[in-house]
Jmol script that loads the backbone (N, CA, C; Angstrom):
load data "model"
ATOM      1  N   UNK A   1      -9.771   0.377   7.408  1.00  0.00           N
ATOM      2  CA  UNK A   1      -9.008  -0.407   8.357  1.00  0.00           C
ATOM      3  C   UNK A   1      -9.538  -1.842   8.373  1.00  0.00           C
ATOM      4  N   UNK A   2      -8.295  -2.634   8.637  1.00  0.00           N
ATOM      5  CA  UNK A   2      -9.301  -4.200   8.523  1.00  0.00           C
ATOM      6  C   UNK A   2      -8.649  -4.616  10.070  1.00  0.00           C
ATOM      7  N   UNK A   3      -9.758  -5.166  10.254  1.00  0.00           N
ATOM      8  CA  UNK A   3      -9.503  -6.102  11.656  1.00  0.00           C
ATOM      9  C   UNK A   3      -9.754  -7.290  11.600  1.00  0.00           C
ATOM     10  N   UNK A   4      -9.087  -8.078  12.550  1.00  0.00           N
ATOM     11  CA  UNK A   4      -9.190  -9.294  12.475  1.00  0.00           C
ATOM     12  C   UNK A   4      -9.413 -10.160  13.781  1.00  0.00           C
ATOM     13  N   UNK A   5     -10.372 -11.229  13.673  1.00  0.00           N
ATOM     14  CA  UNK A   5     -10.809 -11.609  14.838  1.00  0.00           C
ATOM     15  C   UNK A   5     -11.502 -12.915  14.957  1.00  0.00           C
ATOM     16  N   UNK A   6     -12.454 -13.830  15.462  1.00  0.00           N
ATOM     17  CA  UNK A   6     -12.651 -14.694  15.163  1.00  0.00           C
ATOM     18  C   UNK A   6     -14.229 -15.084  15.051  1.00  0.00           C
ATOM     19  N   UNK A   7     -14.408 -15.999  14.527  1.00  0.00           N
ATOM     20  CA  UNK A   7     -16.010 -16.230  14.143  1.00  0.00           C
ATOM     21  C   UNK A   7     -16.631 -16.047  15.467  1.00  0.00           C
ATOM     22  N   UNK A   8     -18.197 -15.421  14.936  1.00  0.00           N
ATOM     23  CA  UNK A   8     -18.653 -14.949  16.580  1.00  0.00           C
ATOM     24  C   UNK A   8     -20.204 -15.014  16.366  1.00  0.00           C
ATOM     25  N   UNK A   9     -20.785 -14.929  15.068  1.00  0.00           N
ATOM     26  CA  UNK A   9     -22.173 -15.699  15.082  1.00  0.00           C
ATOM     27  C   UNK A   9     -22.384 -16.199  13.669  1.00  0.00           C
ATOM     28  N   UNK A  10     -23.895 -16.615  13.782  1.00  0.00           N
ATOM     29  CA  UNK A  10     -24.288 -17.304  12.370  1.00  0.00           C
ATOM     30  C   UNK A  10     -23.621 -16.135  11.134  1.00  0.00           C
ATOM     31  N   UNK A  11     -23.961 -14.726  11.634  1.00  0.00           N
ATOM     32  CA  UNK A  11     -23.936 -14.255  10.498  1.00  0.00           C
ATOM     33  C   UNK A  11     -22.447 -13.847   9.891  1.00  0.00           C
ATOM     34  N   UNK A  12     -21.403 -14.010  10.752  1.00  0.00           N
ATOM     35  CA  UNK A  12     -20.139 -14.581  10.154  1.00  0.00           C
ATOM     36  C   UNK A  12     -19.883 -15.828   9.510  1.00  0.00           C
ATOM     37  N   UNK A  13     -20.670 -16.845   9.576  1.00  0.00           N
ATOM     38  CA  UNK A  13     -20.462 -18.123   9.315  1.00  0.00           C
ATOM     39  C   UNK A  13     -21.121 -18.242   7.701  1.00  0.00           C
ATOM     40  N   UNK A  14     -22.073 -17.443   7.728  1.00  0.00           N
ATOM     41  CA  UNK A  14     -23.322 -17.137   6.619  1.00  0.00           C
ATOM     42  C   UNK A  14     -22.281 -16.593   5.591  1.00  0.00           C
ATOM     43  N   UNK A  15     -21.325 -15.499   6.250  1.00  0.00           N
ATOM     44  CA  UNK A  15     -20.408 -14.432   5.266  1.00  0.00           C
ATOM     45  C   UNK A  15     -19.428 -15.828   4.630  1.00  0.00           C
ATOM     46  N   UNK A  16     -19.072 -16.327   5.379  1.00  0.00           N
ATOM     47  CA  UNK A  16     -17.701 -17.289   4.808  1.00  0.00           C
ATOM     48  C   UNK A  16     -18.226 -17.881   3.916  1.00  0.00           C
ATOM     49  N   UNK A  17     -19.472 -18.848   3.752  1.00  0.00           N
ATOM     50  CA  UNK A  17     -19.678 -19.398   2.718  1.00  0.00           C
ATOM     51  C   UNK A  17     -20.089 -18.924   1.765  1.00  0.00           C
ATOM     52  N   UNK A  18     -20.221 -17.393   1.524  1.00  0.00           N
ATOM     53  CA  UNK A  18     -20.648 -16.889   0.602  1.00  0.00           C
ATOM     54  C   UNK A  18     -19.287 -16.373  -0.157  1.00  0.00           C
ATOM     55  N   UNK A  19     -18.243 -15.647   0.897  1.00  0.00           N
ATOM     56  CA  UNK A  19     -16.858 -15.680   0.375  1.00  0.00           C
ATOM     57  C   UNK A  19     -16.630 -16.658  -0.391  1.00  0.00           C
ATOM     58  N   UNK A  20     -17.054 -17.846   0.162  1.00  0.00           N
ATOM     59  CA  UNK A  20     -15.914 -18.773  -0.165  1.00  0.00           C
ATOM     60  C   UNK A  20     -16.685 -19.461  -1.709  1.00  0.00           C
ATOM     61  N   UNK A  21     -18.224 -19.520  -1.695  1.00  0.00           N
ATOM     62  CA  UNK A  21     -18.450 -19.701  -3.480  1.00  0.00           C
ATOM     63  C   UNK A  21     -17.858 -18.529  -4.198  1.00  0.00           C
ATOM     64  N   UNK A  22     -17.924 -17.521  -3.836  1.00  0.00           N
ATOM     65  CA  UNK A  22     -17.371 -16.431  -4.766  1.00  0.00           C
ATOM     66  C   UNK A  22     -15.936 -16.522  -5.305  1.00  0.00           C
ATOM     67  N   UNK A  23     -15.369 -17.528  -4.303  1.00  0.00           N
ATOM     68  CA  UNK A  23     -13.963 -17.435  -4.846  1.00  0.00           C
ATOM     69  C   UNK A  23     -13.585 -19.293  -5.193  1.00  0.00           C
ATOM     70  N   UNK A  24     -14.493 -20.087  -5.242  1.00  0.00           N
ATOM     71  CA  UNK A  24     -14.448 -21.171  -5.784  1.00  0.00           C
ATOM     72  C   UNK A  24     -14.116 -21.513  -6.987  1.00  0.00           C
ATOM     73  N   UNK A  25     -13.073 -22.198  -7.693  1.00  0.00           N
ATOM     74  CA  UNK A  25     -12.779 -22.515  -8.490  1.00  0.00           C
ATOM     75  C   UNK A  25     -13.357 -22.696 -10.175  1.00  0.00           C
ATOM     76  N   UNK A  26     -14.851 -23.086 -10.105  1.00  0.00           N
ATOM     77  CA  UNK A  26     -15.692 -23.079 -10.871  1.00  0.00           C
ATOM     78  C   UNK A  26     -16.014 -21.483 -11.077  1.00  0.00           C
ATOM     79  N   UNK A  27     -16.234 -20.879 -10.418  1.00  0.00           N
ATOM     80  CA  UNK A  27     -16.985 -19.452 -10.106  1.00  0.00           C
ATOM     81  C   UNK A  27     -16.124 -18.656 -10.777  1.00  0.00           C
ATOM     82  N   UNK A  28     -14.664 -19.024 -10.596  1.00  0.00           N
ATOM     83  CA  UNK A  28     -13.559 -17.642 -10.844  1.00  0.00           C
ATOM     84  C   UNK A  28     -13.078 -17.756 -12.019  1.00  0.00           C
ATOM     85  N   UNK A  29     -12.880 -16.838 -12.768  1.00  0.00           N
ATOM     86  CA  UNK A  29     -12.319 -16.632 -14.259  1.00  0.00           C
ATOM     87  C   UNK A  29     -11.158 -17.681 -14.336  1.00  0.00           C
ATOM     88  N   UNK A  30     -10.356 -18.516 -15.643  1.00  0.00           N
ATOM     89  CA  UNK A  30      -9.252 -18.537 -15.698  1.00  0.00           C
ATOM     90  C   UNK A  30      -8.465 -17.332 -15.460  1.00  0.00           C
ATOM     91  N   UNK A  31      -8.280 -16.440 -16.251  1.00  0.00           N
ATOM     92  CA  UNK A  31      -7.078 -15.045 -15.879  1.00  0.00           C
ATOM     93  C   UNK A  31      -7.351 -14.805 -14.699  1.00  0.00           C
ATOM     94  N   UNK A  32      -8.087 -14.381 -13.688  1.00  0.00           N
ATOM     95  CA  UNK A  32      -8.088 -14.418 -12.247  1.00  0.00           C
ATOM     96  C   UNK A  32      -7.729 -15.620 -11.505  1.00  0.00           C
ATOM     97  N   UNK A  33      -8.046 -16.359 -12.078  1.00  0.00           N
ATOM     98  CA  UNK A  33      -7.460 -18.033 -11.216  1.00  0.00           C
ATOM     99  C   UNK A  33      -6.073 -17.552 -11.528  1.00  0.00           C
ATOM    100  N   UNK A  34      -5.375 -17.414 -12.391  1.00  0.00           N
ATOM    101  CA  UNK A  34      -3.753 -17.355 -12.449  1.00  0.00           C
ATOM    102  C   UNK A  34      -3.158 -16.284 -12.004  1.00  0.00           C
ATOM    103  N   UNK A  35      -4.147 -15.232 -11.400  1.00  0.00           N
ATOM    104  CA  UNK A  35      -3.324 -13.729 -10.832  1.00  0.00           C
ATOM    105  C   UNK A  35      -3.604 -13.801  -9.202  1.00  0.00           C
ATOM    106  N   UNK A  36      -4.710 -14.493  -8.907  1.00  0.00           N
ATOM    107  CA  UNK A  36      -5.424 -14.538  -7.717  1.00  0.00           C
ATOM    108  C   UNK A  36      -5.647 -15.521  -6.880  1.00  0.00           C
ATOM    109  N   UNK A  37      -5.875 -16.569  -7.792  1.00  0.00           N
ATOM    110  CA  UNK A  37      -6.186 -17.903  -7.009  1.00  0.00           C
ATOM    111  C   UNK A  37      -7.482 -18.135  -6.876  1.00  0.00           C
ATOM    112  N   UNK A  38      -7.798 -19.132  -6.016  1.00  0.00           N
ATOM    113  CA  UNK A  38      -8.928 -19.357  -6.333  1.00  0.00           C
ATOM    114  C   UNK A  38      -9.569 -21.000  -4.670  1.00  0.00           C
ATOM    115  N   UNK A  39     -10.484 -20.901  -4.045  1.00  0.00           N
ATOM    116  CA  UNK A  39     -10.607 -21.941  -3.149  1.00  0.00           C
ATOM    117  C   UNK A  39     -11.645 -22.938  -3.818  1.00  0.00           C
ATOM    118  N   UNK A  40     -10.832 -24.449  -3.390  1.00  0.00           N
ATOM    119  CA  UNK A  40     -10.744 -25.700  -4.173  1.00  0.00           C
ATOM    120  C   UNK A  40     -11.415 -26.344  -3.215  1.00  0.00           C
ATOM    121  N   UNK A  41     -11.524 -26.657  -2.090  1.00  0.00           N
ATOM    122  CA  UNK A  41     -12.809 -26.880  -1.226  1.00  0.00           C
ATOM    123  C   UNK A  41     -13.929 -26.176  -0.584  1.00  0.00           C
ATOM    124  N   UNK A  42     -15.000 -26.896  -0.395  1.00  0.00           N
ATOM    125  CA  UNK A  42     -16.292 -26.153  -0.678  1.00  0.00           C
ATOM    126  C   UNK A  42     -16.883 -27.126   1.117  1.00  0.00           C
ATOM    127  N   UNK A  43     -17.108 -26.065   1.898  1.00  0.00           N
ATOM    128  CA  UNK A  43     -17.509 -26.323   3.213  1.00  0.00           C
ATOM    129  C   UNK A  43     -19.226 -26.376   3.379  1.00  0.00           C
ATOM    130  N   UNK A  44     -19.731 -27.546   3.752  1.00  0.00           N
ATOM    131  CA  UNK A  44     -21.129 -27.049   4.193  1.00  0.00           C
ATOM    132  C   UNK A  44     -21.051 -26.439   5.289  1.00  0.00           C
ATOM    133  N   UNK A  45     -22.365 -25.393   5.201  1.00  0.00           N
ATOM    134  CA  UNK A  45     -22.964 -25.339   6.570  1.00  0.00           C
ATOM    135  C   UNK A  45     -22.675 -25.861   7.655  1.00  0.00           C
ATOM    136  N   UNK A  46     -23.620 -26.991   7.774  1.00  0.00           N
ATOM    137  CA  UNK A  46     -23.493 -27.632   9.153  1.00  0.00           C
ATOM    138  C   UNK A  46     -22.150 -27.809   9.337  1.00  0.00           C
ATOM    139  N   UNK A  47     -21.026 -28.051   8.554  1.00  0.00           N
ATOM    140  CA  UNK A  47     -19.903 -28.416   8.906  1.00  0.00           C
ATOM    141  C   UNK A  47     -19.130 -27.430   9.255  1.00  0.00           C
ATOM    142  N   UNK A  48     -19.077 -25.995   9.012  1.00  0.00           N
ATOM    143  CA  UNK A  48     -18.352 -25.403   9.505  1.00  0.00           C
ATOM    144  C   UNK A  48     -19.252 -24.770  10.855  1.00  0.00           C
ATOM    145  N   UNK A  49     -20.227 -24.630  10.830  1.00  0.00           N
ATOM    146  CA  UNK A  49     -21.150 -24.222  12.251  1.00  0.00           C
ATOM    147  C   UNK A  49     -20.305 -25.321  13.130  1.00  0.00           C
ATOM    148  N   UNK A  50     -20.592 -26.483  13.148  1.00  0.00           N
ATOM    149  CA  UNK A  50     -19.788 -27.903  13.968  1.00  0.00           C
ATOM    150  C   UNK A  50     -18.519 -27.006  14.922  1.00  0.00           C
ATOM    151  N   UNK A  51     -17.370 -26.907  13.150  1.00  0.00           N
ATOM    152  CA  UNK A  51     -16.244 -26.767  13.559  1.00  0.00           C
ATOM    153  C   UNK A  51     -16.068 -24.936  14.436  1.00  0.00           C
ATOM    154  N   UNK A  52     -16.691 -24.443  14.570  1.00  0.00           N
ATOM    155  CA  UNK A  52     -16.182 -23.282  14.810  1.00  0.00           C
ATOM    156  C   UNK A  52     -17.177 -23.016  16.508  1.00  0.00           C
ATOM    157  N   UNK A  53     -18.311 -23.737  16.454  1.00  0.00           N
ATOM    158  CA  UNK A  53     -18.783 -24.234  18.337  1.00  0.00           C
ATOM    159  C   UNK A  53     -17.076 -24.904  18.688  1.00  0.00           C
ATOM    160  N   UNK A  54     -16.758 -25.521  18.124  1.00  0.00           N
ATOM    161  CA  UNK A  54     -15.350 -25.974  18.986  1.00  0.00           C
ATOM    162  C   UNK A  54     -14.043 -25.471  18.924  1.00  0.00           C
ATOM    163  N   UNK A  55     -13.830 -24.640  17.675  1.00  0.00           N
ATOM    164  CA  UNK A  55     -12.599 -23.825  17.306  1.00  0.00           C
ATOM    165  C   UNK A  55     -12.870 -22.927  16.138  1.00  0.00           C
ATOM    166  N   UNK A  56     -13.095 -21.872  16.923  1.00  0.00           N
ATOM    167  CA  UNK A  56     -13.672 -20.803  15.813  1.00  0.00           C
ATOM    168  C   UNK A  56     -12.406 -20.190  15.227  1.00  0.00           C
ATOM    169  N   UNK A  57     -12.745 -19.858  13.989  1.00  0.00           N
ATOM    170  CA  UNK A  57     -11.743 -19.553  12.753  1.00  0.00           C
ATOM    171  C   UNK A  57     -11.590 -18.315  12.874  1.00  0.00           C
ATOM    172  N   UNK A  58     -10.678 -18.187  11.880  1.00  0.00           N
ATOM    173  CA  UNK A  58     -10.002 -16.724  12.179  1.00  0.00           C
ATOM    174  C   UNK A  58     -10.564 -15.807  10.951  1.00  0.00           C
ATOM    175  N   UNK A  59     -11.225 -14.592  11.198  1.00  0.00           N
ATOM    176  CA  UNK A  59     -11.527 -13.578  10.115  1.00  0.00           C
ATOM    177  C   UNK A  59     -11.249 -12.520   9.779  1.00  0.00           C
ATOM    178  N   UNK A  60     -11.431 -11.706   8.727  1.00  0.00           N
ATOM    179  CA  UNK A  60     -10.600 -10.595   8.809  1.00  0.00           C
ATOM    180  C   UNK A  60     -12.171  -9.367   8.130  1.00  0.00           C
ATOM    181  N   UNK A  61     -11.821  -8.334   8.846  1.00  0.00           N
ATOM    182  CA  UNK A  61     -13.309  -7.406   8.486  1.00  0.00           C
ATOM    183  C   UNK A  61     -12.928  -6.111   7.847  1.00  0.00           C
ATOM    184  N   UNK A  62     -13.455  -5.798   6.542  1.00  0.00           N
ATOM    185  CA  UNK A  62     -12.653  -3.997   6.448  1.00  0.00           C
ATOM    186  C   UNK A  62     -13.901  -3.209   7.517  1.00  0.00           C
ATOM    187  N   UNK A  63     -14.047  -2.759   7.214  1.00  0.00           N
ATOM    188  CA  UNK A  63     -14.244  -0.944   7.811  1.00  0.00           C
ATOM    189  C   UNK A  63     -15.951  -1.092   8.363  1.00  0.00           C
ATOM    190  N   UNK A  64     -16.139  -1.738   7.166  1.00  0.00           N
ATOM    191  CA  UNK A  64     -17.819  -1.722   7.095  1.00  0.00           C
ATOM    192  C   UNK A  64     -18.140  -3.127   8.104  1.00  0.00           C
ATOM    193  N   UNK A  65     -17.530  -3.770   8.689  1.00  0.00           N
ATOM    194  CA  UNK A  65     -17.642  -5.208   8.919  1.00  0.00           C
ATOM    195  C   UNK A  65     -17.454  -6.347   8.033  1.00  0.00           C
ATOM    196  N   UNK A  66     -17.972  -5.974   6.729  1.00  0.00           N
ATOM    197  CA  UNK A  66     -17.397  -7.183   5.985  1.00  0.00           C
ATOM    198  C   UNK A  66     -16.596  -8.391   5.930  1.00  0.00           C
ATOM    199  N   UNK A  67     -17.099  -9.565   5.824  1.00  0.00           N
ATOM    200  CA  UNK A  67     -15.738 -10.398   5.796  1.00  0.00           C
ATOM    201  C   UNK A  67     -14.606 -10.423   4.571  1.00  0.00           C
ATOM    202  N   UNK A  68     -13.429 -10.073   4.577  1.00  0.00           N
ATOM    203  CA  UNK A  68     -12.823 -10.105   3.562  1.00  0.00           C
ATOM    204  C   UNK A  68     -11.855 -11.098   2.938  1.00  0.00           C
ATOM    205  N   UNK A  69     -11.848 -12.278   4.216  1.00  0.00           N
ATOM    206  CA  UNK A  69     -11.014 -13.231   4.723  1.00  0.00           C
ATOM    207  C   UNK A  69     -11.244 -13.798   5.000  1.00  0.00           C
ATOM    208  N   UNK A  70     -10.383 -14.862   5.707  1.00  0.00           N
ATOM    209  CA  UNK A  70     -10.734 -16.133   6.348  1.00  0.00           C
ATOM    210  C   UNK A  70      -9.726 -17.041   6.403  1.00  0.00           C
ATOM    211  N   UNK A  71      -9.696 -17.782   7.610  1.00  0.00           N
ATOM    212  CA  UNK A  71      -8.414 -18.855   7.908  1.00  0.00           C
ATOM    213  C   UNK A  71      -8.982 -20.130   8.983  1.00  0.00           C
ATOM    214  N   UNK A  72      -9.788 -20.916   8.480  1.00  0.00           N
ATOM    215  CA  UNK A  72     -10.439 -21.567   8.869  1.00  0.00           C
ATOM    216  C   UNK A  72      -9.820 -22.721  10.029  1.00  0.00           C
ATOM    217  N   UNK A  73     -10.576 -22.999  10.738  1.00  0.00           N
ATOM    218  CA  UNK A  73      -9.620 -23.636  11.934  1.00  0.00           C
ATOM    219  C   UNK A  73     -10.302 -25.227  11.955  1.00  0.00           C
ATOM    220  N   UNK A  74      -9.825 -26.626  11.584  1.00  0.00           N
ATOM    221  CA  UNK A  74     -10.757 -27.600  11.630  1.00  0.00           C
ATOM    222  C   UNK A  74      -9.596 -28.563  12.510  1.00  0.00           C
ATOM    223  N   UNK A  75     -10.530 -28.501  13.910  1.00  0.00           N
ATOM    224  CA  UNK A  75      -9.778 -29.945  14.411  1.00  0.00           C
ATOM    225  C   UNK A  75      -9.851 -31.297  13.890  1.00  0.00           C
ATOM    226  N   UNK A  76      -8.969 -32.112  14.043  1.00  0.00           N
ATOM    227  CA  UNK A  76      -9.094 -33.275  13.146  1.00  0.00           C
ATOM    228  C   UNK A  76      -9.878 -34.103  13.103  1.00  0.00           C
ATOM    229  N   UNK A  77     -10.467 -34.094  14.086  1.00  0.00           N
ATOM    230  CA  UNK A  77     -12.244 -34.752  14.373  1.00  0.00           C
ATOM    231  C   UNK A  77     -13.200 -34.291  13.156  1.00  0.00           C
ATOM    232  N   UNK A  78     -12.550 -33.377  12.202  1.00  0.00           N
ATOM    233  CA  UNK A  78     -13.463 -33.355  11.531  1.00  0.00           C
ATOM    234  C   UNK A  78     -12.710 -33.448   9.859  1.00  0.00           C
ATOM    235  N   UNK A  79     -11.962 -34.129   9.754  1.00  0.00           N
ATOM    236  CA  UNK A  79     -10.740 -35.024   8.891  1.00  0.00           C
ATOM    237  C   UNK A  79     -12.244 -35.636   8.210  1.00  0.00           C
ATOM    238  N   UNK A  80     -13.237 -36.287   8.331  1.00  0.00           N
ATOM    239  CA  UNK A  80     -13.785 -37.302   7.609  1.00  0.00           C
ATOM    240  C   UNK A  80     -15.246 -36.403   6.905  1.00  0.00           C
ATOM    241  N   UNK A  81     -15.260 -35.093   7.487  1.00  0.00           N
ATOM    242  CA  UNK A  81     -16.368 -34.304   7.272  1.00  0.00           C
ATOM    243  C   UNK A  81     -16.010 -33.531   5.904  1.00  0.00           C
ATOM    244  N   UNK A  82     -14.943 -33.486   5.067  1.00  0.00           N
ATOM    245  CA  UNK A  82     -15.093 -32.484   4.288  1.00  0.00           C
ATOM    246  C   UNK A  82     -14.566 -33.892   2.783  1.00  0.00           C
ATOM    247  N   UNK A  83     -15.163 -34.322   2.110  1.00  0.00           N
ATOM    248  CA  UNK A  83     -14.403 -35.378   1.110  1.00  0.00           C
ATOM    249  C   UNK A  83     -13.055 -34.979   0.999  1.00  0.00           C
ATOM    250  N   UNK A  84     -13.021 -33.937  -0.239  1.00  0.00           N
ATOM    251  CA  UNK A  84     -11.468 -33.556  -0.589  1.00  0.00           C
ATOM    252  C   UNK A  84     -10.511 -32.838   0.335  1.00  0.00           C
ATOM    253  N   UNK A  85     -10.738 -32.940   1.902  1.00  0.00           N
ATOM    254  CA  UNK A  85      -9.723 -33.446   2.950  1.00  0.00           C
ATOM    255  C   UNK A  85      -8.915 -34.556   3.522  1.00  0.00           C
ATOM    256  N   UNK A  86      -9.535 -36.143   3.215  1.00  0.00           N
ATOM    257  CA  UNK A  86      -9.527 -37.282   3.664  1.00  0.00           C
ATOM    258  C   UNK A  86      -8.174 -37.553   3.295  1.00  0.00           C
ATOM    259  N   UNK A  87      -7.670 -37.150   2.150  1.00  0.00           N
ATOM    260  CA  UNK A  87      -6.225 -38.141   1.896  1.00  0.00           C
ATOM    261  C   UNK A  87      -5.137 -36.919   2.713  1.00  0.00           C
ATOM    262  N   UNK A  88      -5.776 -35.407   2.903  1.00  0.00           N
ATOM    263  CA  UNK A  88      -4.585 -34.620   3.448  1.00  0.00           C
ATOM    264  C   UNK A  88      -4.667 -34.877   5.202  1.00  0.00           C
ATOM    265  N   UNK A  89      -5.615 -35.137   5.843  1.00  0.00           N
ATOM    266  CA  UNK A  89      -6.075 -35.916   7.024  1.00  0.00           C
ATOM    267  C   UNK A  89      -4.945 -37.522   7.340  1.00  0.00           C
ATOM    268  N   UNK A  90      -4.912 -38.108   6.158  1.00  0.00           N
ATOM    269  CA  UNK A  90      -4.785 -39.077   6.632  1.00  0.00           C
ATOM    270  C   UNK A  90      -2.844 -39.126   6.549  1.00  0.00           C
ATOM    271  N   UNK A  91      -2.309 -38.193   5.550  1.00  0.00           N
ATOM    272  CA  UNK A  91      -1.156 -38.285   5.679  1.00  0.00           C
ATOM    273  C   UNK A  91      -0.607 -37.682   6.736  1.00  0.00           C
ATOM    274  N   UNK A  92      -1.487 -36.499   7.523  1.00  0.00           N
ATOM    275  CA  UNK A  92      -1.376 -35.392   8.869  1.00  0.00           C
ATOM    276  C   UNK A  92      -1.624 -36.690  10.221  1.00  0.00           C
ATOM    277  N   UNK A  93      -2.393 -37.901   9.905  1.00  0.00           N
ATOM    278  CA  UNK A  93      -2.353 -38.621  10.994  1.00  0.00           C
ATOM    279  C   UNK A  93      -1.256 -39.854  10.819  1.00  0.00           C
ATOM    280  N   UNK A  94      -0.625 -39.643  10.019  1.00  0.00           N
ATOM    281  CA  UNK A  94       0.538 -40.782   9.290  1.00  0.00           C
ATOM    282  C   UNK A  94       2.097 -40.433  10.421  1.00  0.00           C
ATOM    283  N   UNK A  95       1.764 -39.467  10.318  1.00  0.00           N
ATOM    284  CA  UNK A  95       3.629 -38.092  10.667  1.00  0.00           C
ATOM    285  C   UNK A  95       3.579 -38.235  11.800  1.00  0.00           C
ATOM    286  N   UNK A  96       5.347 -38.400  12.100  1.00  0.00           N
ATOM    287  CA  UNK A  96       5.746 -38.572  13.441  1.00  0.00           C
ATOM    288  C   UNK A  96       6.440 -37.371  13.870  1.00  0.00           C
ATOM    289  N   UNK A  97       5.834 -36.944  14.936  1.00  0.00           N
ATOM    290  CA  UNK A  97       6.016 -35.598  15.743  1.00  0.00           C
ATOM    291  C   UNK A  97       6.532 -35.606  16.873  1.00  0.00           C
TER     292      UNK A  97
END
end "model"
wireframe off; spacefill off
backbone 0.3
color backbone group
């Protein structure tokens, strides 16, 4: 069974970045990059600890607890914290709503 719920200590925060090299672009096969995909930004630490004291992200756990997932939540206060966010930041503060 997987559940889903939201970041709740270090050692969820510890799981994501380990998810998330495992499935980093460099890390993942071509033939799996084209069946699977693959994540193209790479979060520090401190930066997602930051973002998730103020809006904790969303996770998903199978059976064992595991993280298997992830849907990361970054308020825009933190637009200048990740490099290869800055130009998708700046067109999100461009748009009239």
């Amino acid at each position: 069974m997987i559940s889903i719920t939201t970041v709740q200590c270090e050692t969820d925060i510890l799981a994501i970045i380990a998810l998330q090299q495992a499935n980093l672009k460099q890390n993942v096969p071509i033939e799996v990059q084209a069946s699977d995909g693959f994540v193209t930004v790479e979060h520090r630490h401190n930066v997602l600890q930051r973002m998730n004291q103020i809006m904790p992200s969303i996770i998903a756990k199978d059976a064992t607890s595991k993280i298997i997932g992830y849907a990361l939540s970054m308020p825009s206060e933190f637009g200048t914290a990740v490099p290869e966010l800055h130009s998708l930041f700046s067109i999100i503060n461009s748009l009239e709503y």
